[in-house]
C-alpha positions as CSV (number, residue, x, y, z in Angstrom):
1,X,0.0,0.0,0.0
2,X,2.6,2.4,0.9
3,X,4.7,1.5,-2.3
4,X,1.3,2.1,-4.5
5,X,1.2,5.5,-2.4
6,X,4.7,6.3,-3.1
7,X,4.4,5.8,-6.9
8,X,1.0,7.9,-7.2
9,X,2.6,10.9,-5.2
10,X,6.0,10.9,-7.7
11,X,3.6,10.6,-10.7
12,X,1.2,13.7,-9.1
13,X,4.9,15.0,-8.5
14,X,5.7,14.9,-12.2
15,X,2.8,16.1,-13.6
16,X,2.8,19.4,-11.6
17,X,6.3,20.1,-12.9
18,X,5.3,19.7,-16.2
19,X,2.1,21.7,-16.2
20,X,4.3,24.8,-14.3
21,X,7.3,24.4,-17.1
22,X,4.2,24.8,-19.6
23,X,2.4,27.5,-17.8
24,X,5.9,29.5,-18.1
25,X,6.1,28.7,-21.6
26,X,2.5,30.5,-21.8
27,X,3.0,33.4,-20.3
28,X,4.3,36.4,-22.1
29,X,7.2,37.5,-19.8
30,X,9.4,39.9,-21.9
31,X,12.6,39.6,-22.3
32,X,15.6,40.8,-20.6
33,X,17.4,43.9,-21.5
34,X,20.7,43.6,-23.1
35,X,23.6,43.3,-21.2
36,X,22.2,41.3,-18.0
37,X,23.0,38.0,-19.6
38,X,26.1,36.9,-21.2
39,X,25.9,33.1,-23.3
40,X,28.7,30.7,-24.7
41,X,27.3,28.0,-26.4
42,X,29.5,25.1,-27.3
43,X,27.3,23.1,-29.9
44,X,28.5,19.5,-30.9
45,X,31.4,18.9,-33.1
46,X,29.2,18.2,-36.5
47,X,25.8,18.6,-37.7
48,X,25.3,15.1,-40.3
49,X,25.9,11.3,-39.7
50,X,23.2,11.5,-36.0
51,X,21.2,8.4,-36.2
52,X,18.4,7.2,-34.1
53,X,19.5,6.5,-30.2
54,X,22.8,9.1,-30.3
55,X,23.5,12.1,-28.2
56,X,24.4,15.3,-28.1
57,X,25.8,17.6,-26.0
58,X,25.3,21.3,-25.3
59,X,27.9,22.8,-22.8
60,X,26.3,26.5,-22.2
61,X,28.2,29.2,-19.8
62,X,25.2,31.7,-18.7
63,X,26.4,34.9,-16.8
64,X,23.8,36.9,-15.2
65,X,24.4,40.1,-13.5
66,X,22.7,40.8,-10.3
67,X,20.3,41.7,-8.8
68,X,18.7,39.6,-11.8
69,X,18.6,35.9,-10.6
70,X,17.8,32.9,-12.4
71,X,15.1,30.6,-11.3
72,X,15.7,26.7,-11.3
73,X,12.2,25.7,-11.9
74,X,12.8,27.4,-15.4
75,X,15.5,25.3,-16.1
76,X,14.8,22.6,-19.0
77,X,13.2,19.2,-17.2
78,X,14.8,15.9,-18.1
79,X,12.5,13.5,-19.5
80,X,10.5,16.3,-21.2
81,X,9.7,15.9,-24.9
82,X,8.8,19.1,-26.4
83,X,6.7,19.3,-29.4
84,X,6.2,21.8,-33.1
85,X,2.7,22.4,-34.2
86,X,1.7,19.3,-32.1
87,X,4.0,16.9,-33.4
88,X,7.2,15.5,-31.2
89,X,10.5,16.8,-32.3
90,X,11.6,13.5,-31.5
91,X,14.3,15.1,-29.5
92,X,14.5,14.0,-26.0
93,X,16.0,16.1,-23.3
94,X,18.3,12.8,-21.4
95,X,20.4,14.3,-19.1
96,X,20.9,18.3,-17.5
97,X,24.0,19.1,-15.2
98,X,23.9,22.2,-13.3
99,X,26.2,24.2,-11.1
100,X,26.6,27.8,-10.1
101,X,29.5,30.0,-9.2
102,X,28.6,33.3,-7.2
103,X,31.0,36.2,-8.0
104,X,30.8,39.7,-7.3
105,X,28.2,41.5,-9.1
106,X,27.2,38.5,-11.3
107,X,26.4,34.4,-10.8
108,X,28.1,32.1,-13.6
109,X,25.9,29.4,-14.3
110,X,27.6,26.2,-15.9
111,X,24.9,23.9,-17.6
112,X,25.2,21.0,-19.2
113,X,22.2,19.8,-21.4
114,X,22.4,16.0,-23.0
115,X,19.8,15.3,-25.8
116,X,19.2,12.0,-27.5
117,X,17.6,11.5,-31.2
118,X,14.5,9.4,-31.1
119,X,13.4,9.4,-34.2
120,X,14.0,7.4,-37.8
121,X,13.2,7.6,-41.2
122,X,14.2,5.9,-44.4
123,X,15.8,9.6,-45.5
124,X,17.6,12.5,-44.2
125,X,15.7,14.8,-42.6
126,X,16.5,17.6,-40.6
127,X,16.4,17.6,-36.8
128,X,17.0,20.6,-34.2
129,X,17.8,21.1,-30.8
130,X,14.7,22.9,-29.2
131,X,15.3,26.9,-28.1
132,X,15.1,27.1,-24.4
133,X,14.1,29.5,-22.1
134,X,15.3,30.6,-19.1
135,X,13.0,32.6,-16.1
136,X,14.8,35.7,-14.6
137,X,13.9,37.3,-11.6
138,X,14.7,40.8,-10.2
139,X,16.0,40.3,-6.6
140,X,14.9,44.0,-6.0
141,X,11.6,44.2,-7.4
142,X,9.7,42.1,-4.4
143,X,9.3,39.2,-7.3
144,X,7.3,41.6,-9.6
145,X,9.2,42.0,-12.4
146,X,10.2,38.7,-14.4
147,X,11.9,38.6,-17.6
148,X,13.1,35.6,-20.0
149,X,16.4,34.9,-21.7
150,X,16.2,32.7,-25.3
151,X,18.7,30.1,-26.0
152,X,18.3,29.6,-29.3
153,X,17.8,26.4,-31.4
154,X,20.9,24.4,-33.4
155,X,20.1,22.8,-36.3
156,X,21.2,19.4,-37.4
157,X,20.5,16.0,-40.1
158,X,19.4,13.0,-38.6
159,X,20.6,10.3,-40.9
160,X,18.4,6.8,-41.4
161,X,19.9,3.8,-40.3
162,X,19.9,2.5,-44.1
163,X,19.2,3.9,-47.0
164,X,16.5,2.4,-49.7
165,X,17.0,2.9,-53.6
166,X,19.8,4.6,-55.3
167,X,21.1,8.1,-54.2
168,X,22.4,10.5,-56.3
169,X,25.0,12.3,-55.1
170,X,24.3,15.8,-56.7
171,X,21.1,15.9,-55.7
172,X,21.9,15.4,-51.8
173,X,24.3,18.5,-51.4
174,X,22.5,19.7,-48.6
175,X,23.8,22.6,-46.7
176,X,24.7,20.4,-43.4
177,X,26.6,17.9,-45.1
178,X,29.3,20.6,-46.1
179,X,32.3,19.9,-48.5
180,X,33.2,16.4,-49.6
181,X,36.7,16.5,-48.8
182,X,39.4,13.7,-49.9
183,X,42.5,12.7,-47.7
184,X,45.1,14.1,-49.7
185,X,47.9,13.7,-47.3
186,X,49.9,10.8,-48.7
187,X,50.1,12.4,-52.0
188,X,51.1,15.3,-50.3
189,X,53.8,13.5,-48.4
190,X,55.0,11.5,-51.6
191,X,54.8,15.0,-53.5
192,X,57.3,16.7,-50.7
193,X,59.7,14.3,-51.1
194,X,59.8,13.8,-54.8
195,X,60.0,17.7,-55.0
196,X,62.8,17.5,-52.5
197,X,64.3,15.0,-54.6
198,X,64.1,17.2,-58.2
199,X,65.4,19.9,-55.8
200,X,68.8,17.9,-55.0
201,X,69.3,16.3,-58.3
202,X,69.1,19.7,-60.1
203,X,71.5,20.8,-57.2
204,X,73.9,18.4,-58.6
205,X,73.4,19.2,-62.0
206,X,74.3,22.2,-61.2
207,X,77.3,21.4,-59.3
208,X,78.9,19.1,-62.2
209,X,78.2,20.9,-64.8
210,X,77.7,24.5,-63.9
211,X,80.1,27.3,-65.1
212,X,80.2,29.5,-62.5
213,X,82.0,29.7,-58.7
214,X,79.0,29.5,-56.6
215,X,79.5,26.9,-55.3
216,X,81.5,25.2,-53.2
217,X,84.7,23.8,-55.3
218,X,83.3,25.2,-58.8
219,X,85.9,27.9,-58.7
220,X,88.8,25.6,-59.1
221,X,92.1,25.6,-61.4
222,X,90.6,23.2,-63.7
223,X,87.2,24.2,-63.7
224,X,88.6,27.6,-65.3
225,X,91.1,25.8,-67.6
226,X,88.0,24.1,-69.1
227,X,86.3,26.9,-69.6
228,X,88.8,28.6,-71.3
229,X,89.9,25.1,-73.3
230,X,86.4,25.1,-75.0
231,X,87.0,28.1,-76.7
232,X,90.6,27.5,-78.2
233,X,90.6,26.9,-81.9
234,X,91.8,23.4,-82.9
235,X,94.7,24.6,-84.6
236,X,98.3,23.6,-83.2
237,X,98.5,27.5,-81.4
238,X,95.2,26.5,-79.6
239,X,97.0,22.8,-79.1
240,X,99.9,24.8,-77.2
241,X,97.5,26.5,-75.7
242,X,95.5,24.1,-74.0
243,X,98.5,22.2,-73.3
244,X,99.8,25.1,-71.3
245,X,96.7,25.6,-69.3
246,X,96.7,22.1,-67.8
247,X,100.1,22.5,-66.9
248,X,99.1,25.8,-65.4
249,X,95.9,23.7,-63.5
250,X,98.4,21.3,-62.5
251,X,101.0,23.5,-60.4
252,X,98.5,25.2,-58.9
253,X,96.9,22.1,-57.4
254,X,100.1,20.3,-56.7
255,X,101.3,23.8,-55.1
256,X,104.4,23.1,-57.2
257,X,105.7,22.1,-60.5
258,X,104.5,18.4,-61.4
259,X,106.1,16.6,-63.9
260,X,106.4,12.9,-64.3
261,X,108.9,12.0,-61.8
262,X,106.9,13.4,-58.8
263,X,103.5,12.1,-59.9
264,X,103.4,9.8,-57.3
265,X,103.9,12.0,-54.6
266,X,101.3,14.4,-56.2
267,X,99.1,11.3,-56.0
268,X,99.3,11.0,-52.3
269,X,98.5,14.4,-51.3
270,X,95.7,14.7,-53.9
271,X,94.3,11.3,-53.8
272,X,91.4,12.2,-55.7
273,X,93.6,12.3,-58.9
274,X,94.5,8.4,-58.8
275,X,91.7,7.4,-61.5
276,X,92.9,9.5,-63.9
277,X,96.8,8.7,-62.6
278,X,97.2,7.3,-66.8
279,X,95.3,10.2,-68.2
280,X,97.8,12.5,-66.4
281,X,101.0,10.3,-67.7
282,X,99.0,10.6,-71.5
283,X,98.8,14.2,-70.9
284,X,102.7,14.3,-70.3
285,X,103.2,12.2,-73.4
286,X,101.1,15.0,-75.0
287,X,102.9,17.7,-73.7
288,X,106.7,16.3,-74.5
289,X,105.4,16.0,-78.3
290,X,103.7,19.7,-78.4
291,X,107.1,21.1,-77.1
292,X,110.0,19.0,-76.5
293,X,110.1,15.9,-78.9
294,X,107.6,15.8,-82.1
295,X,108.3,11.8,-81.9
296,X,107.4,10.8,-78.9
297,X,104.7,8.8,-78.2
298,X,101.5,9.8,-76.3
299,X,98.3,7.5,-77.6
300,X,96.2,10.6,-77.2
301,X,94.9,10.0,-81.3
302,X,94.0,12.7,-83.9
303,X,91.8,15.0,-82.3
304,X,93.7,16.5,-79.0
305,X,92.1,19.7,-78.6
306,X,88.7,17.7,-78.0
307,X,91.0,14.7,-75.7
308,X,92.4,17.8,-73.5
309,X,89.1,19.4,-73.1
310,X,87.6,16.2,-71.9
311,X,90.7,15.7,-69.7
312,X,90.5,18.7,-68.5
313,X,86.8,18.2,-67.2
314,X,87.7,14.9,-65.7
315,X,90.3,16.8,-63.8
316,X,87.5,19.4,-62.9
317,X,85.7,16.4,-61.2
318,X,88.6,15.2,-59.3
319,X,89.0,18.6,-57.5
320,X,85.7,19.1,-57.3
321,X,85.3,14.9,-55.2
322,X,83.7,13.7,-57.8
323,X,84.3,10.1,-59.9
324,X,85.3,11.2,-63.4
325,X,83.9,8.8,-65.9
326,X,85.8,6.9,-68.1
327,X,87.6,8.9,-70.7
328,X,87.5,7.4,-74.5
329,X,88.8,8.2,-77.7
330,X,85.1,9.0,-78.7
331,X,84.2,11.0,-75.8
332,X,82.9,14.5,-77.2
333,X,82.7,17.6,-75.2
């Protein structure tokens, strides 16, 4: 009996609240003046993909200023469905957390309201988190003078739980739903790094076969010999010539005169030279003919205006701590 009697009194209980939350929704109270309540709204994180049975969460940060007070009973009631031209929203209000901090000359009120979707349909539709109002009071006005405070509504798409038929894409843009964006960030990535990649191999380009002393090591003996060999005529003036700029190219990297009987020595201090230790003793050869002896013997072939501007570049490589290629009677420069 007294557990039938409990049950009737929390139902009675119920019902009154509801009928007073409605009986304030009735009455015309205006609304407050500006600049008696402050409201930041954090709204969920999205507006599309909410199905039947999800939640969502409005964390609101109300700042009145006193004397105005708010009153509790005017606070949104859990469990209370509110309806649009009769119909449910389908929007239940599931949870409400409430605290207050009192500060001078105004009360911070930190509210928590938790909605769940409960309701479906085969399509998109849109959905809405119901305005809510909040009763004021005017501490100095004997409890005459009440005034409301709007939170407005936020609008979002409750999505079905499957979808019948064919959709079209381009006739679903709706304004919720918002950019279709793709994940670009592995191309992105791959893109980086292959531009970093064109970035050093044009560097290098640049640095074998660049003309200019911008570099580090481009401004070398035998980098300006090579220059200066290209343009020689192939004549036996521009022979002697040529002949004389490596020689020139030489001393200055050896920091002495080199000659054939201190090769090897010239070798160990500039080790970068050993690959090219028989194209130097050809270029010796060369040099004995052009000046010295007409009959001596040096292998270099017909052409060797074009053999000491190619070993003049593989020289340039050398100083500069690069591998020379190999060097062939057919090389062309």
């Amino acid at each position: 009996m007294n557990k039938l009697l409990s049950q009737f009194l929390l139902v009675l209980i119920l019902n009154m609240s509801v009928k007073a939350a409605l009986a304030l929704d009735s009455q015309p109270f205006p609304d407050v003046k500006e600049g008696v309540v402050t409201l930041q709204v954090q709204e969920p994180s999205h507006k599309t993909g909410y199905t039947v049975g999800d939640v969502l969460t409005r964390h609101l940060i109300v700042t009145i200023k006193k004397p105005y007070k708010l009153i509790p009973e005017s606070l949104p009631i859990v469990g209370y469905e509110k309806k649009y031209k009769g119909q449910p929203l389908g929007i239940d209000l599931s949870d409400l957390k409430h605290t207050e901090k009192d500060e001078s000359g105004q009360v911070i009120h930190d509210i928590t309201l938790s909605y769940q979707v409960f309701t479906n349909s085969v399509v998109a539709k849109p959905g809405a988190l119901p305005t809510e109002y909040l009763r004021l009071i005017n501490t100095e006005s004997n409890g005459k003078e009440v005034v409301k405070f709007r939170i407005p509504s936020w609008e979002f798409v409750i999505s079905p739980l499957s979808i019948f038929g064919q959709v079209k894409v381009e006739d679903d843009m709706d304004g919720f739903r918002g950019p279709l964006l793709l994940d670009a960030s592995a191309e992105k990535k791959r893109l980086k790094i292959l531009l970093t990649l064109f970035g050093l191999s044009l560097l290098g380009l640049l640095y074998i076969l660049g003309k200019h002393a911008w570099l580090p090591r481009m401004g070398g003996p035998f980098a300006k010999a090579f220059r200066a060999i290209r343009q020689l005529p192939n004549d036996q003036a521009g022979i002697q010539a040529a002949v004389s700029k490596v020689h020139e190219s030489l001393n200055a990297t050896s920091g002495s005169s080199l000659f054939s009987d201190n090769l090897d020595a010239f070798l160990e201090k500039k080790p970068a030279f050993k690959a090219i230790k028989h194209e130097i003793e050809q270029f010796f050869g060369l040099s004995r003919h052009i000046f010295f002896e007409p009959n001596a013997k040096h292998d270099i072939g017909n052409e060797p205006i074009q053999w000491l501007a190619e070993f003049c570049r593989r020289c340039r490589d050398c100083e500069r701590g690069l591998l020379p290629d190999s060097l062939t009677s057919d090389n062309k420069v």
